[in-house]
N, C-alpha and C positions, 0 to 999 in steps of 0.2 A: 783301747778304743779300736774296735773291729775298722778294717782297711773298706772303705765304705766304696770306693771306685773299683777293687777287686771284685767284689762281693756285685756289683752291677756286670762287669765283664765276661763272673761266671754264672751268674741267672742271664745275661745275653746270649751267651753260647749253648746255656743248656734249650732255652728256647730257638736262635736260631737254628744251632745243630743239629742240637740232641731230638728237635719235634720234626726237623723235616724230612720229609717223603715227596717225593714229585707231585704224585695225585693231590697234596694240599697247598701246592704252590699257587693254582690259578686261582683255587677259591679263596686263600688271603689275599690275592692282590684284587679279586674283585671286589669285596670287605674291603680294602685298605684304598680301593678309587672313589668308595664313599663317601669317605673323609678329605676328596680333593677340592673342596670347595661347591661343589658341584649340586649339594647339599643345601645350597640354600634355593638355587633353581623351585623343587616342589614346594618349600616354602613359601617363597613369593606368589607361584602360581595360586598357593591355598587362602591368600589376601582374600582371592575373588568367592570365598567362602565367608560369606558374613558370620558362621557361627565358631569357624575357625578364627579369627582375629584375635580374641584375646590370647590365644596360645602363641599364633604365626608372631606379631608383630616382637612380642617379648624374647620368641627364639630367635628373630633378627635382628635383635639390638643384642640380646648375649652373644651371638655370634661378632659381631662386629666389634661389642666392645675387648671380649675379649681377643679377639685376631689381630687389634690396634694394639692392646698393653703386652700381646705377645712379640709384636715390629718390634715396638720400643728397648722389650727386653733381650733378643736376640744381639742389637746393636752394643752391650755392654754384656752379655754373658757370651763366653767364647767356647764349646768345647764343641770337638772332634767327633765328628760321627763313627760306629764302631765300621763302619762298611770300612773304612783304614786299618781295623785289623789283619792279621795276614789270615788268620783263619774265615774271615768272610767273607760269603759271596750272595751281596745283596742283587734282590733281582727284580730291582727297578733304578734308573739312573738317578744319580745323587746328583742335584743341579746346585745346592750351595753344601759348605761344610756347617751349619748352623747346624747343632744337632739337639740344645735345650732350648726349650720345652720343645715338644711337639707340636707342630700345625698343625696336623691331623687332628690327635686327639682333643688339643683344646678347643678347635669351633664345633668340632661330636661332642664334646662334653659339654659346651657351654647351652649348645642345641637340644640336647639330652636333658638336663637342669634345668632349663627355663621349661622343658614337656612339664618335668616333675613338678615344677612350682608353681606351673600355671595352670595346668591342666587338671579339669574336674569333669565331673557326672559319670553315668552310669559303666561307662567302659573305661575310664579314667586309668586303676589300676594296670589294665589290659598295654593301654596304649603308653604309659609309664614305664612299665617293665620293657618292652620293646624298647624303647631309646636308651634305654639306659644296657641293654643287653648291647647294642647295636657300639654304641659309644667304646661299651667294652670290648669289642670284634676287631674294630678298627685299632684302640691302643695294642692288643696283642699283634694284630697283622703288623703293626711299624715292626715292631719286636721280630717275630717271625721272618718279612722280607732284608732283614738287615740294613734298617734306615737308623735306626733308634737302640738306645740302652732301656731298660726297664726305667730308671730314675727319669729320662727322657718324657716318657707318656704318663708318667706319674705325676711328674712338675704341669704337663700338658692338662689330664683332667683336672688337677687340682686349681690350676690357673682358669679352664672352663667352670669349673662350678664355681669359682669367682667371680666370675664375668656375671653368670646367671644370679649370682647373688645378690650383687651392688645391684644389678637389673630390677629383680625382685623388691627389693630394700627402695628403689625410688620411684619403682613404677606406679599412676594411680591407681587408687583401689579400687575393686571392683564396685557399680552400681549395687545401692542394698538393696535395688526393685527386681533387678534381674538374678539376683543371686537368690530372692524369694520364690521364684515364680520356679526356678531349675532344683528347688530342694521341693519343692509341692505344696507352695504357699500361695496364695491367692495374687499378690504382688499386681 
């Protein structure tokens, strides 16, 4: 059985190390201030967009649900962030040593996931690939600024696109009048 914590360590390093260059240091950490919560701010603002609603509300409930089951798990999963390696040097301050799953990543992903699953009409693809592009920017920025292991933003989106699933999975269905009228039915 392959040493599965080695094999995180040396995909860590090859990304911390091995990608960085100075001139890419500001632009992951600007990428990776995305994912500081901060993210739900234009969310909330797009409330006051009545046609935005069915997407908003759904990405604030995956976000949240997911950022709650990510509390809960952090308190029973204990590992070490790699920034305690001797070879790294992360370059933004490490405020706890919680380093499974990622925080970043799972309110980007769960945000990202509830775009994907809720989001329809004409630019729908357009505005899909975006978040979920964007989701992916931020798990590699943990990576790159030496906050996080690869398995870290893994556990992270995958516990996001959890969040947005149960989300999806319980949320009501869309009106069949209005889902008439946005496909080009008379409705």
């Amino acid at each position: 059985m392959p040493d599965l914590a080695a094999l995180d360590r040396e995909l860590f390093q090859a990304v911390h190390i091995g990608w960085h260059h100075d001139w890419l240091d500001k632009p992951f950490l600007l990428v990776t201030y995305t994912g500081d919560g901060w993210q739900l701010v234009p969310l909330l603002l797009s409330l006051a967009k009545k046609d935005w609603r069915p997407v908003t509300l759904p990405a604030v409930a995956s976000y949240l649900l997911a950022g709650a089951i990510r509390l809960v798990m952090i308190q029973f999963i204990h590992r070490d962030r790699p920034s305690n390696l001797a070879f790294a040097h992360p370059l933004e301050p490490i405020y706890n040593n919680s380093s499974f799953p990622s925080g970043h990543t799972t309110t980007t992903w769960a945000i990202a996931m509830a775009v994907v699953l809720f989001c329809s009409g004409s630019r729908a693809a357009w505005i899909r690939t975006g978040f979920v592009l964007w989701a992916v920017a931020v798990a590699l920025s943990r990576v790159y600024i030496g906050v996080h292991y690869p398995a870290d933003v893994v556990g992270g989106a995958a516990l996001g696109a959890m969040g947005a699933g149960l989300v999806r999975l319980f949320w009501p269905t869309v009106n069949p009048q209005v889902q008439e009228t946005e496909t080009g039915g008379t409705g």
